[in-house]
SESE-695393 format. One record per residue: residue in one letter; x, y, z of N, C-alpha, C, O in turn. Coordinates in steps of 0.001 Angstrom, whole numbers, padded with zeros to 6 digits, always signed. Layout:
N
AXYZXYZXYZXYZ...
This chain:
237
X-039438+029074+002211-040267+027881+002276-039642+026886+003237-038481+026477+003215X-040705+026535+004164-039698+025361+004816-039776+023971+004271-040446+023687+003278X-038944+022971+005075-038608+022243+004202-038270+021036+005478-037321+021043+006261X-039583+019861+005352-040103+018676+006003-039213+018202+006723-038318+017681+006057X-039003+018136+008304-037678+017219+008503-037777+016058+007949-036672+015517+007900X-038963+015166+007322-038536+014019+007094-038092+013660+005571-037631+012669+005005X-038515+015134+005159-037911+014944+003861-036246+015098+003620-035466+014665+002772X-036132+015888+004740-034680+016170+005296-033577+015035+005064-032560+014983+004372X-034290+014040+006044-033752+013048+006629-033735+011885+005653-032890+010991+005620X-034961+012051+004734-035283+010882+003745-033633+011387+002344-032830+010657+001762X-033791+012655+002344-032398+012866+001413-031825+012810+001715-031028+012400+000871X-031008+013032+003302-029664+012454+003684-029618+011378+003400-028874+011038+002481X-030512+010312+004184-029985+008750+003955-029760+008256+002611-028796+007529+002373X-030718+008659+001573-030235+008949-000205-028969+009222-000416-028295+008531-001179X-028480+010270+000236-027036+010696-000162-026242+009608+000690-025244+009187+000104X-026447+009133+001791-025500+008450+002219-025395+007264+002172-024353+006829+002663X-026626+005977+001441-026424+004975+000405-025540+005437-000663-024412+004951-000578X-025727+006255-001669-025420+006504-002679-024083+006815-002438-023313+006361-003285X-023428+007650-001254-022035+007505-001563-021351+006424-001052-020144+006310-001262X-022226+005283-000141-021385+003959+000494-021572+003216-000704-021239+002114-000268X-021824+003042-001735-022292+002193-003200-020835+002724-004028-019895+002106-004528X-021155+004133-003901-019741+004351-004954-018714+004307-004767-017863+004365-005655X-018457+004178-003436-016859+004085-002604-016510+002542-002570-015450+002080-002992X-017704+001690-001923-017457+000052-002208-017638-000222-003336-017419-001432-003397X-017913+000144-004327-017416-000595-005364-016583+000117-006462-016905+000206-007647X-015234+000709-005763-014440+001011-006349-012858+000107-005260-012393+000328-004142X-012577-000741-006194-011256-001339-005392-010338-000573-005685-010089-000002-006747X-009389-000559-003875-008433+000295-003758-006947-000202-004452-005973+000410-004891X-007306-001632-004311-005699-001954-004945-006386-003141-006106-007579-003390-006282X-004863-003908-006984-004886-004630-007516-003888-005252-007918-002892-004811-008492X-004177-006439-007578-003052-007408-006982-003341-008435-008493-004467-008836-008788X-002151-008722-009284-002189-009587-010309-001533-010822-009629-000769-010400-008761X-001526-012318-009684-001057-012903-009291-000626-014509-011050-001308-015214-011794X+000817-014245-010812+001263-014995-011853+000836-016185-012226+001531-017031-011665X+000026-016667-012903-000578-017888-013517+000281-019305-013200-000041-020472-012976X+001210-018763-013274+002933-020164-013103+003100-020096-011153+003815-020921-010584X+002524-019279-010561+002804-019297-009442+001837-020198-008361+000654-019987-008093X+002728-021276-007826+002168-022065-006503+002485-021643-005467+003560-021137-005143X+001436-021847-004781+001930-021603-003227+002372-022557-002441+001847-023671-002439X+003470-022216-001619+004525-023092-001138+005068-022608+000508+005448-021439+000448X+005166-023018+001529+006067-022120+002276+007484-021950+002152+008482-022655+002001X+007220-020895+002259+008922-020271+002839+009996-021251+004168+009704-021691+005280X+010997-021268+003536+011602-022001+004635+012863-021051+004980+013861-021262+004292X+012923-020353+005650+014314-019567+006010+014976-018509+004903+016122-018411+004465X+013636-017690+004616+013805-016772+003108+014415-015846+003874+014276-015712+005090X+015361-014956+002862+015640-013632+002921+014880-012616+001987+014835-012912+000793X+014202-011302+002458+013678-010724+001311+014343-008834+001331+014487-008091+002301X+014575-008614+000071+015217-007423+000208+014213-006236-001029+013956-006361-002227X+013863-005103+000023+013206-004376-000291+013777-003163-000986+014750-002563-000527X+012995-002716-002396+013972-002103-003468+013127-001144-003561+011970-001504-003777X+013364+000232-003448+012305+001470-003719+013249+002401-004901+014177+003202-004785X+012569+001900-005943+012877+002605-006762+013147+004329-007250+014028+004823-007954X+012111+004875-006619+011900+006250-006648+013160+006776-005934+013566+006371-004845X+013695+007686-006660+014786+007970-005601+014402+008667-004172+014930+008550-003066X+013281+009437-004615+012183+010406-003378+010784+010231-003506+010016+011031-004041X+010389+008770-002812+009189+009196-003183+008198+010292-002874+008505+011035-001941X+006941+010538-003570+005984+011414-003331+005813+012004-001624+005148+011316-000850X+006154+012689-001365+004846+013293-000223+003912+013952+000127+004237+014803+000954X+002558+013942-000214+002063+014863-000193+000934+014853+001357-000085+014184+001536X+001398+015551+002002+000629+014962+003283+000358+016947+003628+001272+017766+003528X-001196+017322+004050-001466+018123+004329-001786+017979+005919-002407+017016+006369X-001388+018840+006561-001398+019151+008168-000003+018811+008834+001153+018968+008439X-000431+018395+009753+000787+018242+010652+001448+016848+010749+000732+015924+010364X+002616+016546+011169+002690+014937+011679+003416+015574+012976+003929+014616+013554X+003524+016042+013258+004403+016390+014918+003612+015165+015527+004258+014125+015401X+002648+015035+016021+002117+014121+017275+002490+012725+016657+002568+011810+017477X+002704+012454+015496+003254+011238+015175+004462+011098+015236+004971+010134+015808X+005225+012151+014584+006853+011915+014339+007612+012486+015380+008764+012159+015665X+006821+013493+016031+007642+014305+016255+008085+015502+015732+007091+015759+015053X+009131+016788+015467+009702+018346+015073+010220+017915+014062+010998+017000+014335X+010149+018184+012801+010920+018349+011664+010537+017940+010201+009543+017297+009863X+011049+018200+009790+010397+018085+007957+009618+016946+007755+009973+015780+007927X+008373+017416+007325+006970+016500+007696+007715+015463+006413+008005+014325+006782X+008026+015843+004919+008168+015014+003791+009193+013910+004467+008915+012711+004449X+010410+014425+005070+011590+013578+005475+011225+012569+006371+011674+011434+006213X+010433+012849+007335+009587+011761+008673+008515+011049+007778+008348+009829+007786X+008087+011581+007310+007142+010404+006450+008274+009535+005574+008627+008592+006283X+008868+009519+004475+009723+008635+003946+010613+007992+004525+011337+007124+004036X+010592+008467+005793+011812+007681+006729+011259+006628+007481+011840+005594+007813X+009842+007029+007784+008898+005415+008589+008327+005237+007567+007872+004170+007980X+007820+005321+006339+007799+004349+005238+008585+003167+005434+008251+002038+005794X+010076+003820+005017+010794+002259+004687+011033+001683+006045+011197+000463+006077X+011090+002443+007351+011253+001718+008688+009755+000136+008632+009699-001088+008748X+008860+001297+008386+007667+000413+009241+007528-000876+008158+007312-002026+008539X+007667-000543+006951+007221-001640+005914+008255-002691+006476+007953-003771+006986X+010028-001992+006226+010928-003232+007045+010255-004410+008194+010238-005640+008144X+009658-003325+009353+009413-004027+010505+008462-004672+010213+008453-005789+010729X+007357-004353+009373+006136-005498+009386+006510-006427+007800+005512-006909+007266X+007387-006582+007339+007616-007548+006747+008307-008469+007262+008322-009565+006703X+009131-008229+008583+009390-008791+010019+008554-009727+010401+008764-010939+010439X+007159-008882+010816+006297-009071+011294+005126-010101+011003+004582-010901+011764X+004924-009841+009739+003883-010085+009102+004010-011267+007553+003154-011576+006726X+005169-011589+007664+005771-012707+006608+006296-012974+007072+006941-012397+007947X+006309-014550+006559+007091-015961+007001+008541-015574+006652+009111-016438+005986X+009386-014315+006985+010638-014005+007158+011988-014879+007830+011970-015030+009051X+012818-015287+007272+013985-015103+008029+014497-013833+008298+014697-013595+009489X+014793-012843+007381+014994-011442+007646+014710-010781+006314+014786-011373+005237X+014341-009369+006484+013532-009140+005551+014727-007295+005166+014474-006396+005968X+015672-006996+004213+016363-005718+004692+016456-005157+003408+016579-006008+002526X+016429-003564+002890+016324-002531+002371+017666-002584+001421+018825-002616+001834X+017375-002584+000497+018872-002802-000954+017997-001287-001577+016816-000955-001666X+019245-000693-001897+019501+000821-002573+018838+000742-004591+018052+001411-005264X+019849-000629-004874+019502-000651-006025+019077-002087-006673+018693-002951-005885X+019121-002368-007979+019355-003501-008495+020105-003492-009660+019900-002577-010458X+021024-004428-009936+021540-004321-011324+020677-004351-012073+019500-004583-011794X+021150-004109-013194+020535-003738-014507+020143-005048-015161+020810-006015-015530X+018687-004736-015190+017929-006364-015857+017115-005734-016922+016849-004537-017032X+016704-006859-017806+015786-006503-018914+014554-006625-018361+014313-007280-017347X+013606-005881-019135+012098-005646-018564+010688-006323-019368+010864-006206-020581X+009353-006992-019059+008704-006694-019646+007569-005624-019085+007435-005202-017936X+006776-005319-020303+005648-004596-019006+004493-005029-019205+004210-005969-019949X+003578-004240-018419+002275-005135-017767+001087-004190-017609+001529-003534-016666X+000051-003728-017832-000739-003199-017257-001883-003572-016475-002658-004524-016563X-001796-002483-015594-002813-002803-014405-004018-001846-014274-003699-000734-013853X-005707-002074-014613-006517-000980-014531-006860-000837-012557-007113-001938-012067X-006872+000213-011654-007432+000732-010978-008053+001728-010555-007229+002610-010317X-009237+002107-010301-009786+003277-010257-009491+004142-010800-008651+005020-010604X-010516+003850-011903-010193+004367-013798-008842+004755-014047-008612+005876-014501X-008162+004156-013863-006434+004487-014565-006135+003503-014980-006747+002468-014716X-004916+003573-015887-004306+002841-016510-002822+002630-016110-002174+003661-016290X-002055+001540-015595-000779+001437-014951-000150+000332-015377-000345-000881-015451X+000893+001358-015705+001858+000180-016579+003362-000476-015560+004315+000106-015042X+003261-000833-015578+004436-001838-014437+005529-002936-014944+005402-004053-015446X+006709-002101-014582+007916-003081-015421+007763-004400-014406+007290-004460-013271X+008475-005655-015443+008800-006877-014394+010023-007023-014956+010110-006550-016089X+010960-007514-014527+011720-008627-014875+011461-009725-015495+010586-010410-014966X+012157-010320-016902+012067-011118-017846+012287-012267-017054+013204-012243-016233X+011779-012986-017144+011581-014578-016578+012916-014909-016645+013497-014735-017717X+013560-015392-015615+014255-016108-016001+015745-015447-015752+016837-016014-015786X+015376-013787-015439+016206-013184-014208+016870-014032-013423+016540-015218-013436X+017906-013592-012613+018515-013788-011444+019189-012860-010908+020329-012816-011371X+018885-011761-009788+019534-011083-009392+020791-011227-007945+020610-011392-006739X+022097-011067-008808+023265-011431-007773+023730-010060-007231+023910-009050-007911X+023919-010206-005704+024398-009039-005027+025500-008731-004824+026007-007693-004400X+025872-009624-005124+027761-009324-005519+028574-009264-003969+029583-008614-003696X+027780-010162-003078+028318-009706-001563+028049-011619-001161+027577-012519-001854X+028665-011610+000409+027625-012798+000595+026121-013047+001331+025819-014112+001869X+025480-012191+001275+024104-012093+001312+023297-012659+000699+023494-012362-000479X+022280-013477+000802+021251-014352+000030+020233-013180-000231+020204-012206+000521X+019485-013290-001209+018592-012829-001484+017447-013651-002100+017552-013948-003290X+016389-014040-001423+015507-015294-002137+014449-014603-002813+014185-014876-003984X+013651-013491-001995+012216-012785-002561+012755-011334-002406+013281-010925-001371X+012542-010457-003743+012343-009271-003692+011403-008669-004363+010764-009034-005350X+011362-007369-003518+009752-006770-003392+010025-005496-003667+010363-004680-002810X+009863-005197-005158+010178-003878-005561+009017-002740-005827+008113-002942-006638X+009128-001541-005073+008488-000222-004969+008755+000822-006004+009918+001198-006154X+007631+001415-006860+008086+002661-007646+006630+003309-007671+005576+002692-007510X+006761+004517-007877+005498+005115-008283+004662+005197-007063+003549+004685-006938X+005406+006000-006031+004718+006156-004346+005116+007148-004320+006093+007815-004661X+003185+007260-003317+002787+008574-002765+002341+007936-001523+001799+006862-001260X+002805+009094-000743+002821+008832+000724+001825+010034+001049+001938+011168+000585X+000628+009507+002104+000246+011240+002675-001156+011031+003082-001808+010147+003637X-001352+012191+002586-003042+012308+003159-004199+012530+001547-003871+013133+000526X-005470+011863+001797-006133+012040+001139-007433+012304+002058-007739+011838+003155X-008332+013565+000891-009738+014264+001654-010636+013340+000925-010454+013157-000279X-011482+012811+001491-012629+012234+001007-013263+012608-000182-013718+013659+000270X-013724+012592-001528-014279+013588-002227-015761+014009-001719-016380+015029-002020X-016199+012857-000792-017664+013850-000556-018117+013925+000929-019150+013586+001507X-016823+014562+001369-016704+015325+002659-017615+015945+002913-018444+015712+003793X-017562+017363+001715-018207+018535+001960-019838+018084+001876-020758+018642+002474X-019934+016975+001013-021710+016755+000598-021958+016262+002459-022695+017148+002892X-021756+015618+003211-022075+015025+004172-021973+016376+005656-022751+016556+006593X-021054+016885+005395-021171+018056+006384-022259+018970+005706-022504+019891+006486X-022754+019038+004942-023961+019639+004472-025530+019053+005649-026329+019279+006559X-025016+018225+004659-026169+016675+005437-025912+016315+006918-026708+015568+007488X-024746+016855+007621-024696+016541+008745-024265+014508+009193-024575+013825+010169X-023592+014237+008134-023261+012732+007725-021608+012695+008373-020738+013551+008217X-021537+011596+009024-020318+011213+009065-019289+012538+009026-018308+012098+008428X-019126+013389+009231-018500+013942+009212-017211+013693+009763-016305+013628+008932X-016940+013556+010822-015431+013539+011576-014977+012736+010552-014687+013573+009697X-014720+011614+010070-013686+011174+009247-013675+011565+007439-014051+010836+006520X-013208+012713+007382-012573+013550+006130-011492+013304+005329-011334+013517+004126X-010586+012707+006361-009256+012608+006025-008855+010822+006226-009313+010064+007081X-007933+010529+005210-007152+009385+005188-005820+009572+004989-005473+010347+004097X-004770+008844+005842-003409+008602+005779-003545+007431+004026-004337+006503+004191X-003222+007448+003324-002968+006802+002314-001128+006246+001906-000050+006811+002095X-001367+005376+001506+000014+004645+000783-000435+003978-000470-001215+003026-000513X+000301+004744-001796-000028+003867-003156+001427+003367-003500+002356+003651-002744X+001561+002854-004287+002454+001926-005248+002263+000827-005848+001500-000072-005494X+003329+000872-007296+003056-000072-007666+004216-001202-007198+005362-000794-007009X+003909-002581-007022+005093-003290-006918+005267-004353-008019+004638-004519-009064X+006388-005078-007438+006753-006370-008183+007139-007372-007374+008266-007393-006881X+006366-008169-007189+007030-009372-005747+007747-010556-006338+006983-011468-006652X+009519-010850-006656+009719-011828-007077+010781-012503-006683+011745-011982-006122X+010620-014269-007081+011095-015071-006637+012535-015631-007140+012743-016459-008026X+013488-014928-006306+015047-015174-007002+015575-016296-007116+016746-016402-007482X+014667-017545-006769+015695-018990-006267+014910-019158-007781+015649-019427-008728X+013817-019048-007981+013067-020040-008865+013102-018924-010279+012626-019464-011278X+013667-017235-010542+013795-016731-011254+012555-016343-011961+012533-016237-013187X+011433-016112-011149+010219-015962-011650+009442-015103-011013+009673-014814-009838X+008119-014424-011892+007592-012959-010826+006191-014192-010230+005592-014973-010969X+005993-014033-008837+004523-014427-008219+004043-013302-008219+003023-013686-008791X+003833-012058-008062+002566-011141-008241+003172-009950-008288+004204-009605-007712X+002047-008961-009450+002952-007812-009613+001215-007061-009392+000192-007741-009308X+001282-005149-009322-000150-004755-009178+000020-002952-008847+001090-002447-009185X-000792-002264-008350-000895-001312-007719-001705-001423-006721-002885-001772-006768X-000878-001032-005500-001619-001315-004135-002148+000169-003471-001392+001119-003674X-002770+000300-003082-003133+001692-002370-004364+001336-000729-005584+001199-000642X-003218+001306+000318-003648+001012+001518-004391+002226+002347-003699+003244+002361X-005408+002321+002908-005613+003640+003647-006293+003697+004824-007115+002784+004907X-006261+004471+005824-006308+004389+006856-006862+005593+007350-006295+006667+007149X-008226+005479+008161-008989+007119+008281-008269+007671+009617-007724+006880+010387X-008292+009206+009884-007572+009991+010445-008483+010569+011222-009129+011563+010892X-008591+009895+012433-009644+010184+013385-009913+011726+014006-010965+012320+014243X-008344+012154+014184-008336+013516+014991-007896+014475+014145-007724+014188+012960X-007644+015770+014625-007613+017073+013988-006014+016896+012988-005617+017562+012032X-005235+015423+013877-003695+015317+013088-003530+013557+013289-003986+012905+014228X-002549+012906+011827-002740+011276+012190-001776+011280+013112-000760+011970+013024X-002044+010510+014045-000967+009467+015344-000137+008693+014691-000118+008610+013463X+000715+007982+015573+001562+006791+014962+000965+005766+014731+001155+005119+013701X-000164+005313+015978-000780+004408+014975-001452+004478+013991-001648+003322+013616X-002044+005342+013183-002307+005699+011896-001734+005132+011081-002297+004265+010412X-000604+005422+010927+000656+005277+010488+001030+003574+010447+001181+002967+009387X+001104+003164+011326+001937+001706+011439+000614+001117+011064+000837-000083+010903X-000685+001367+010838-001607+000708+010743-001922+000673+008849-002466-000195+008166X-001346+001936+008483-002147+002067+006813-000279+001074+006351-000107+000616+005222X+000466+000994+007105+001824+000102+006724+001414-001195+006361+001552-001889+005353X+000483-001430+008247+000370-003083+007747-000387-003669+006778-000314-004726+006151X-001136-002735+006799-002462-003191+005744-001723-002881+004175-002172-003589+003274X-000746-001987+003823-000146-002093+002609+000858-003699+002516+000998-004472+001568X+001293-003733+003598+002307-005462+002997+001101-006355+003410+001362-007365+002755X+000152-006581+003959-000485-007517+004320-001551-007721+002625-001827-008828+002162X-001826-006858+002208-002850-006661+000401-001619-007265-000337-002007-008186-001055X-000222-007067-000419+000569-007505-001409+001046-009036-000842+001535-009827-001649X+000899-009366+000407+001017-010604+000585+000364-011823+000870+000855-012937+001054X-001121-011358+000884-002083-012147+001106-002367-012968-000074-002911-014049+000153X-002145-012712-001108-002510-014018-002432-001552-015109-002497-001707-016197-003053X-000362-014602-001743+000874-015921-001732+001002-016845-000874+001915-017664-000983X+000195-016884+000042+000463-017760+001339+001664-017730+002257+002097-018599+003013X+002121-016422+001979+003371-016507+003210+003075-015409+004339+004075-014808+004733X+002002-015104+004844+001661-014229+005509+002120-015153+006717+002197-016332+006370X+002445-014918+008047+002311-016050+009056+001517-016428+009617+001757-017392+010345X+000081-015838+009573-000603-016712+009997-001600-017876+008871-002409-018670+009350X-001410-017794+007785-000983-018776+006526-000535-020164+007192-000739-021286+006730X-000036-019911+008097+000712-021620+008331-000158-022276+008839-000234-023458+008505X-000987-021801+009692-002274-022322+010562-003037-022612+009914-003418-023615+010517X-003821-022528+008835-004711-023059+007650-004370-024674+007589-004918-025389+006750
């Protein structure tokens, strides 16, 4: 039996409302922001970045050669993780300098949950009222702690419905970055925003580039720093 092009065409565009409805209104991250917290600028902060995981996740399918370069796709991905986040917290916050701490002493916790795209996430903070000393002479004013990251690639779930339909096809794939963090304030001993962030970035060609890459970065510190007002271009407001 054949079968109307315009009926064709009338069910693609059906399918392809229906999956731009279910994708926008599912938020990718969620950013809690502390009730006790004002916004203030930064005047000559130091911030030191804490990744908890000893390894985080990689799960990245295909290649990264044209991005990284020859060698262990998991190791080049976790290695411009913490590079690029460093550089665009450089970049992209009202920084004096912004540098990578291994651990933290041992603090008491409360926890917190966070719902995103139907899950349930529970997220330690630090008890009010913390102060973490580095035992060196290094300042430490804001730290921005990482656990529970996956680094990599994610397939669209309705890839396959649209290459059916002849929809959008080329973009299948996303470079993704999730975690949960904790963004807090060591002078004043208090958390400004804690959440699960998940930044992503579509993967135009057959493998992601570097800018792929430095791009699903910025957009991960730029979601965790946009409710605080220390982004730099924040000052211009």
């Amino acid at each position: 039996m054949k079968t109307h092009p315009i009926i064709n065409t009338s069910l693609a565009l059906v399918i392809a409302v229906t999956l731009f409805i279910s994708c926008a209104g599912t938020p990718l991250s969620k950013v809690v922001v502390s009730p006790d917290y004002k916004k203030h600028p930064l005047i000559n902060a130091t911030l030191a970045l804490v990744i908890k995981d000893a390894k985080p996740e990689v799960i990245y399918h295909g290649s990264v050669q044209r991005a990284f370069g020859r060698g262990d796709a998991e190791e080049l991905a976790r290695r411009f993780f913490l590079k690029g986040l460093l550089n665009d917290l450089s970049k992209e916050v009202d920084l004096q300098e912004a540098f990578a701490l291994s651990e933290l002493p041992n603090y008491l916790i409360t926890k917190e949950e966070v719902n995103r795209e139907n899950e349930i996430v529970s997220i330690e903070i630090p008890m009010a009222g913390t102060k973490f000393e580095l035992g060196s002479n290094k300042r430490v004013d804001l730290i921005l702690i990482l656990s529970n990251i996956r680094i990599g690639t994610q397939t669209d779930e309705h890839y396959h419905s649209r290459v059916d339909y002849g929809i959008n096809t080329r973009i299948g794939r996303h470079l993704i970055y999730i975690s949960n963090f904790v963004l807090w304030d060591n002078r004043t001993q208090s958390l400004i925003c804690y959440g699960r962030v998940k930044s992503r970035v579509p993967i135009r060609g057959a493998d992601s580039v570097i800018s792929e890459w430095e791009e699903v970065s910025k957009q991960f510190i730029r979601t965790i720093f946009e409710p605080t007002g220390f982004l730099k271009r924040s000052k211009n407001r």
